[in-house]
N, C-alpha and C positions, 0 to 999 in steps of 0.2 A: 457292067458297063465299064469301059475304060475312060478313065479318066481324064481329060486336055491339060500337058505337060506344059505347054504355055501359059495357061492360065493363071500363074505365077510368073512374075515377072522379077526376076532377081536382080541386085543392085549391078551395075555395070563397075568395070574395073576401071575404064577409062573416063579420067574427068580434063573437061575443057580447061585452059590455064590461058590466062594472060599476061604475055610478058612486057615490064614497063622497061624505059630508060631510066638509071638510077643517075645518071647527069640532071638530070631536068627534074629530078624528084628534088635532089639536094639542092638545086639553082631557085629554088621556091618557087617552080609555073605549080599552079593550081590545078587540082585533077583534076577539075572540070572542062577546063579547058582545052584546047585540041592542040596543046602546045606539047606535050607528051606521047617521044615513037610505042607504040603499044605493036606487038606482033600477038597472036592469038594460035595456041598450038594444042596438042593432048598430051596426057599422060599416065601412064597405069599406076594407078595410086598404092598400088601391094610391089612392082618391082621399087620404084623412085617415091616413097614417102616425104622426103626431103623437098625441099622449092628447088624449083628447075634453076637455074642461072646460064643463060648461053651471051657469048659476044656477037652483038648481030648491029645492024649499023643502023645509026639515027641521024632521021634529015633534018632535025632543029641544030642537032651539034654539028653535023657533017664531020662524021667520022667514029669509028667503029667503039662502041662503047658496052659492059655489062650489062644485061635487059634480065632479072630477076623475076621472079611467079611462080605465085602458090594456090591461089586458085582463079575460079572464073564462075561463070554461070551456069 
């Protein structure tokens, strides 16, 4: 019989990341609170090992600021 090649499920490359504002991390807002711009993106973890870092803009600062992430859920 042949065997189902699915039935294995191999780890995925791609993992979820979320990226913070590091204004609002250094300004002391609490991560709890929704005081910090959060964007939510992927990443293939074998080409970009390294934490993401992109310039994307934040509505607490109003104005375009580093947003760092390494991982997510």
């Amino acid at each position: 019989m042949l065997k189902n090649k699915r039935s294995k499920r191999s780890k995925s490359a791609r993992v979820r990341v979320i990226l913070e504002c590091t204004s609002c991390i250094q300004n002391g807002v609490k991560k709890v609170q929704a005081g910090i711009s959060r964007y939510i993106t992927q990443k293939n973890r074998h080409n970009t090992p390294n934490q993401l870092e992109f310039k994307k803009f934040c509505p607490y600062c109003y104005k375009h600021i580093i947003h760092r992430g390494d991982k997510g859920k």
